[in-house]
Legacy VTK file of the C-alpha trace (Angstrom):
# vtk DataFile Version 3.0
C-alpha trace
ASCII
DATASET POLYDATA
POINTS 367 float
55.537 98.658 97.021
57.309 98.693 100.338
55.911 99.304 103.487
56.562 102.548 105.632
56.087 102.051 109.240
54.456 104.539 111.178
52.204 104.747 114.495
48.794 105.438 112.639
47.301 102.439 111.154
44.889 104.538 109.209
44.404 103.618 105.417
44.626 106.790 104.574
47.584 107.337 106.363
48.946 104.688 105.137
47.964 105.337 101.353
48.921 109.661 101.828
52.587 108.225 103.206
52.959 105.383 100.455
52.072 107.854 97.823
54.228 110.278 98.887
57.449 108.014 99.285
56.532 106.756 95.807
56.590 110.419 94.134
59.625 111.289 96.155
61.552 108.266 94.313
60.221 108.820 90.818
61.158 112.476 91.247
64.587 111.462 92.053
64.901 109.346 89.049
64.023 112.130 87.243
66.285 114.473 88.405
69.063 111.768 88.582
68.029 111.416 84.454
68.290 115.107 83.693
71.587 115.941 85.955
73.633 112.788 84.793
72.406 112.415 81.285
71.194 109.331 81.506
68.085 107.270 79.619
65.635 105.352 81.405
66.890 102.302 82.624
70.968 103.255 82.206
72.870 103.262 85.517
70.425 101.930 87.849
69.169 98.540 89.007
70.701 95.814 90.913
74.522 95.572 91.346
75.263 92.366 89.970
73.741 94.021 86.189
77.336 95.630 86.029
80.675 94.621 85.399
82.932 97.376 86.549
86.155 96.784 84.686
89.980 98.452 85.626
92.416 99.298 82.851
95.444 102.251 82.846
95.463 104.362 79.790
98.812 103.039 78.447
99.919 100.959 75.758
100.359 97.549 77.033
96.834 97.945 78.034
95.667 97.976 74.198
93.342 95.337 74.220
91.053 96.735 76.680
91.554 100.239 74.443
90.596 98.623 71.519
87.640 96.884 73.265
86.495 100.039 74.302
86.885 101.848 71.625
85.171 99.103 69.265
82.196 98.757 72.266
83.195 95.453 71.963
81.963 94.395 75.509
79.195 96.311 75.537
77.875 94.348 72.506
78.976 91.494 74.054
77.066 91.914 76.772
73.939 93.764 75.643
70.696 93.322 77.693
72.369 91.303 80.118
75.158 93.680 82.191
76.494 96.909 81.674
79.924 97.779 81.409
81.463 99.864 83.600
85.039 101.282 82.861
87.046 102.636 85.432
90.701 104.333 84.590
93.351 104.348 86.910
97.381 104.835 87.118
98.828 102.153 88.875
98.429 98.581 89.350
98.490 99.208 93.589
95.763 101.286 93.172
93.819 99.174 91.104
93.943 96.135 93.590
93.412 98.790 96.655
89.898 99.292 94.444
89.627 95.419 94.006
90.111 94.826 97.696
86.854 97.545 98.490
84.776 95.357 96.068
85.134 98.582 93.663
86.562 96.242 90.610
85.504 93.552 89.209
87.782 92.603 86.474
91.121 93.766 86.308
93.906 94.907 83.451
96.797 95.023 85.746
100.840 94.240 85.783
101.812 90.790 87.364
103.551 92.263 90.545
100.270 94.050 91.369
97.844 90.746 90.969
100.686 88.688 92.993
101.119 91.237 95.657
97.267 91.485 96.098
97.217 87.689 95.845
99.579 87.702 98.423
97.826 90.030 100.751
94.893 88.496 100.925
96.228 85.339 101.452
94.166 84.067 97.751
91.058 85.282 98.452
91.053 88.421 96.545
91.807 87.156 93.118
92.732 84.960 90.363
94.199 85.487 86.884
92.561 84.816 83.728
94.985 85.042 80.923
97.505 86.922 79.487
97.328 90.459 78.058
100.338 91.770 76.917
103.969 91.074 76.626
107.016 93.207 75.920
107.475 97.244 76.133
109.402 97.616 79.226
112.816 98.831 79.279
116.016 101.250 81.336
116.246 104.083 79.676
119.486 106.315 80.881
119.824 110.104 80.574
122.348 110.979 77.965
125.309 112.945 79.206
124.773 110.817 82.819
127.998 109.152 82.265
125.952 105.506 82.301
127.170 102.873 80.203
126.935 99.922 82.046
123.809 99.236 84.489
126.300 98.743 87.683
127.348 102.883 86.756
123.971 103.641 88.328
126.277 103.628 91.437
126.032 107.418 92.618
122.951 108.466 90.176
119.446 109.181 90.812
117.011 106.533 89.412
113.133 106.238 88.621
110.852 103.642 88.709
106.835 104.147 88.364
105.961 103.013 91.544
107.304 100.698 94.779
106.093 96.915 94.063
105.043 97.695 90.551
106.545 95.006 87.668
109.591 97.724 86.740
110.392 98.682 89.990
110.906 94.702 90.840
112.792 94.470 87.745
115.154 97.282 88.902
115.362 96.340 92.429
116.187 92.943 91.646
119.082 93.439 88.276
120.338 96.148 91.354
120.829 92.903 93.947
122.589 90.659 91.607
124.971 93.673 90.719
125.302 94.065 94.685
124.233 97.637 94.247
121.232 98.923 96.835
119.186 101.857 97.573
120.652 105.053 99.226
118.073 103.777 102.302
119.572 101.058 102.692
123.068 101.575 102.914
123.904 101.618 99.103
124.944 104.658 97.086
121.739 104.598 94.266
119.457 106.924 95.396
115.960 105.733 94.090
112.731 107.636 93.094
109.297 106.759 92.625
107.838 108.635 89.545
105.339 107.615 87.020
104.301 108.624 83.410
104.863 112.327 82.233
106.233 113.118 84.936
109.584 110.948 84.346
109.872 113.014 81.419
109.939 116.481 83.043
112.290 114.936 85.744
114.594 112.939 83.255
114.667 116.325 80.893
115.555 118.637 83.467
118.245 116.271 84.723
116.468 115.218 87.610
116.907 111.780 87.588
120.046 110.506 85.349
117.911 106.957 84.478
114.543 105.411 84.644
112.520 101.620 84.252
109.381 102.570 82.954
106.959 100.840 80.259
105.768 101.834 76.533
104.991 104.366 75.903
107.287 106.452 78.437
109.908 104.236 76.831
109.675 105.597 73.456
108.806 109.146 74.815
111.769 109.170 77.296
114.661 108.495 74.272
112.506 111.274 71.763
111.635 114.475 74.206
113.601 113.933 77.167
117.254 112.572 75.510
117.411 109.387 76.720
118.735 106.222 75.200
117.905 102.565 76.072
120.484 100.840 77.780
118.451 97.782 78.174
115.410 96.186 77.252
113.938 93.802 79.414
113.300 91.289 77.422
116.906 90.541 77.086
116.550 88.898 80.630
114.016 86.749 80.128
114.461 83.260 78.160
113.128 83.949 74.169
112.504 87.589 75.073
108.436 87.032 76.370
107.453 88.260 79.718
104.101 89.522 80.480
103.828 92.853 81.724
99.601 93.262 81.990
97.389 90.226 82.766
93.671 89.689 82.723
92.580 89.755 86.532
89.420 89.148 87.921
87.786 89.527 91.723
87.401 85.711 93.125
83.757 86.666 94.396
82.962 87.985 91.191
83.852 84.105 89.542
81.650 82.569 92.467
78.948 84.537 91.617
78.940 85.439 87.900
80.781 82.048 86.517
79.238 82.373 82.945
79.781 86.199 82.533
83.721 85.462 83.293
83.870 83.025 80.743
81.781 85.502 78.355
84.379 87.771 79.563
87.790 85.639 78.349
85.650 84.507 75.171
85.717 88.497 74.014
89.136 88.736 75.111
90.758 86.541 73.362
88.609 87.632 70.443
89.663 91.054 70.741
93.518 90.019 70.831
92.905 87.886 67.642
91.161 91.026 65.901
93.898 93.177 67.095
96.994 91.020 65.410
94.960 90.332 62.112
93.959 93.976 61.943
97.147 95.958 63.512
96.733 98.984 61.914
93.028 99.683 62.561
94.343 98.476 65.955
97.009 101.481 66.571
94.297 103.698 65.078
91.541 102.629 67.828
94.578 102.814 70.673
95.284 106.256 69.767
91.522 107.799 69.608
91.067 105.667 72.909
93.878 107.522 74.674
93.093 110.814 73.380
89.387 110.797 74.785
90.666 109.098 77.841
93.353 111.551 78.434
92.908 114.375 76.469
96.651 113.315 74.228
97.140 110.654 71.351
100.991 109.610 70.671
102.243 110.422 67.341
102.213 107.247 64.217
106.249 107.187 65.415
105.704 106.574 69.057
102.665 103.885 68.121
104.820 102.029 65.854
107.703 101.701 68.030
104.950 100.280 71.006
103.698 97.791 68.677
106.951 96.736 67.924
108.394 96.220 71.065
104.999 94.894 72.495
103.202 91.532 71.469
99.641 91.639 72.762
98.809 87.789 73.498
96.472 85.784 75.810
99.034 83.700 76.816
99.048 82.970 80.588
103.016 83.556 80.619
102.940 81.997 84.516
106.716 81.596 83.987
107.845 84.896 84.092
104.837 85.975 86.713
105.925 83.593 88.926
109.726 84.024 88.381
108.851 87.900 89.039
107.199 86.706 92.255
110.150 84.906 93.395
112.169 87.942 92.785
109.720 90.123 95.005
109.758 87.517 97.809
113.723 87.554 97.803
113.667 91.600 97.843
111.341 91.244 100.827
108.524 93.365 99.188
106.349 90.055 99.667
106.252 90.110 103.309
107.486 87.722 105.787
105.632 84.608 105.067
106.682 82.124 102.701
104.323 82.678 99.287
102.578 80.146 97.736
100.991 81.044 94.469
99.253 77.433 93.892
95.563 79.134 92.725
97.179 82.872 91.409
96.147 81.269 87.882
92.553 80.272 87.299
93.011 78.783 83.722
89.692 77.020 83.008
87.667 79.399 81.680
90.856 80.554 79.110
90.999 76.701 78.144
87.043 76.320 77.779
87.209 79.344 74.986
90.409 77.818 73.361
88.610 74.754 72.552
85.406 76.288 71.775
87.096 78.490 69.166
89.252 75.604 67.782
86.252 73.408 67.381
84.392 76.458 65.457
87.580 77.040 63.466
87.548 73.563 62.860
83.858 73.480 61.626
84.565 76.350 59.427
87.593 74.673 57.608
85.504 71.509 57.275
82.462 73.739 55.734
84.202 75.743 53.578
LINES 1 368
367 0 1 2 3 4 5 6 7 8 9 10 11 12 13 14 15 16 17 18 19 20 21 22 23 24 25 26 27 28 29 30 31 32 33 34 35 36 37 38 39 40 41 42 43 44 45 46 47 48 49 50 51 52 53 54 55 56 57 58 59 60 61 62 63 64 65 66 67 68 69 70 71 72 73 74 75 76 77 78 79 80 81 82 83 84 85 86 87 88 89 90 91 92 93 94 95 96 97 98 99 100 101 102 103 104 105 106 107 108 109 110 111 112 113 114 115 116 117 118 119 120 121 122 123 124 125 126 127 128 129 130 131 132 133 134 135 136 137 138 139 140 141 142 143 144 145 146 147 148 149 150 151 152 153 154 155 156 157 158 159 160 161 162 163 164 165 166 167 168 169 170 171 172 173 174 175 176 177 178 179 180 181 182 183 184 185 186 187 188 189 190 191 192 193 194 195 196 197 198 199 200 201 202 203 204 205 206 207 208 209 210 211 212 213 214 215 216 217 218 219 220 221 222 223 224 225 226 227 228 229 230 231 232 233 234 235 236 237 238 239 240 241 242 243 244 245 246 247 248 249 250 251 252 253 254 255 256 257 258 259 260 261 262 263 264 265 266 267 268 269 270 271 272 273 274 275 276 277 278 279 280 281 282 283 284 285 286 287 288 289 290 291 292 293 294 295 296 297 298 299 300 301 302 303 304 305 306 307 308 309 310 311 312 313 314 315 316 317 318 319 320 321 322 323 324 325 326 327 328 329 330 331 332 333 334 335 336 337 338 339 340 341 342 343 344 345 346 347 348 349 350 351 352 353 354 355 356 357 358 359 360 361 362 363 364 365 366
């Protein structure tokens, strides 16, 4: 029991005030119990018996869906660390919550992990592995008169978000073209506007084209009567570029270097599950969304997403670090030359690979 100084050294002082600092905290467990629901034992205790883990309720974020949905990390990890999900809407944010010591592992686009990277001069972070690749696309406003990407001349655009993995995309296709922003001194005027909301804007003829990611890509060509003009991964050699990575907080490694590597290990398990099991897969995705969002896509909408996404553990540093040149060249990097030596932290991801070929290997052998 602590102590509690005070100016009487009396043992019953002492005893009356220790006694009374002790009911005080077991009647706030209590009422902590009965206002938040919780059981004995469920939300409290030390810090480091929590992983507090970032995804975005979208698609290309499946594998963390499905995970969730199975309580596949929470089995993972029983009597050892809780799991703590957090939801949010863009990959800035996410890092901004990474940065406050907030996150601890991270399902984020590459030009979010690079930029916070970048910021933080490689402190901050490192990524684990792969997540998704695919889903990301231009989808133009029929009736705009666009048939070609250089007619965005004179039109209103949309990307989610400045910095984010489409609006680099965008930004950069717009520079080789020789086309800029309205702000500086070009004739596309660009907007910033994410998820449902580029389908009120792109339906009511608000914006004449958008970049945006699955499942706004499939949602923007059924409700709001667009048409794809260009898929993304026509730009990128075989068609794979990631769009989400595994990320995790570099303190978090330092600290917790076995739970991160417990961490990949159910990760790439989940991804295998997910691509032997796809249908059970867009079934979990879609029960995920609806409880995290109140709305589940129709069987159309999750069929064209699977399609157009591949959901891998593949580091894809190619295209991450080709997107990170891109940034640097559009100035979004800051002024300082970027080196991304240590962005990747690959061990752990190459530890579980041979673990799981070695027990596929003993399995074959057995059987």
């Amino acid at each position: 029991m602590n102590s509690i100084p005070i100016s009487v050294t009396s043992g019953k002082v002492f005893l009356l005030a220790s006694l009374r600092a002790a009911t005080f905290r077991v009647m706030g467990f209590i009422l902590c119990v009965a206002v938040w629901g919780l059981r004995p034992g469920e939300g409290f205790g030390a810090e480091e018996a929590k992983i507090r883990v970032a995804h975005f309720a979208t698609v290309t974020h499946a594998p963390a869906l499905v995970a969730r949905a199975k309580g596949h990390f929470e089995q993972e990890f029983q009597g050892t660390a809780q799991i703590d999900w957090k939801i949010f809407n863009a990959g800035p944010l996410a890092i901004e919550a990474l940065f406050a010591d907030e996150v601890d592992i991270l399902y984020a686009g590459p030009n979010p992990a690079v930029n916070g990277y970048v910021r933080s001069k490689g402190e901050a972070l490192r990524v684990l592995a792969g997540v998704a690749s695919g889903g990301s696309a231009f989808v133009v406003r029929s009736g705009s008169g666009i048939e070609r990407f250089e007619d965005i001349r004179a039109h209103r655009v949309a990307s989610p978000q400045i910095g984010n993995s489409q609006d680099v995309v965008l930004r950069f296709l717009m520079h080789q073209k020789g086309l800029k922003p309205r702000h500086q001194g070009g004739d596309v005027e660009l907007f910033h506007v994410g998820g449902g909301d580029q389908l009120i804007a792109m339906a009511r003829g608000e914006v004449d084209a958008a970049w945006t990611v699955e499942p706004f890509v499939s949602r923007l060509v059924s409700e709001a009567g667009g048409r794809i003009l260009l898929d993304e991964g026509q730009l990128w050699p075989g068609g794979q570029y990631a769009t989400a990575l595994l990320v995790v907080r570099r303190k978090f490694v330092q600290t917790h270097p076995a739970w991160v590597e417990q961490w990949v290990r159910g990760h790439v398990t989940i991804i295998d599950w997910m691509n032997e099991h796809l249908e059970e897969a867009k079934r979990l995705v879609n029960e995920e969304l609806r409880r995290e969002t109140g709305a589940s896509l129709s069987t159309a909408y999750l069929d064209q997403c699977f399609n157009r996404i591949t959901f891998t553990y593949e580091p894809m540093e190619f295209s991450v670090l080709q997107s990170a040149k891109r940034a640097e060249t559009l100035g979004l990097l800051g002024r300082e030359k970027v080196t991304l030596d240590q962005l990747y932290d690959l061990s752990f991801l190459n530890r579980v690979r041979n673990q799981v070929r070695a027990e596929r290997a003993g399995h074959a052998h057995f059987d």
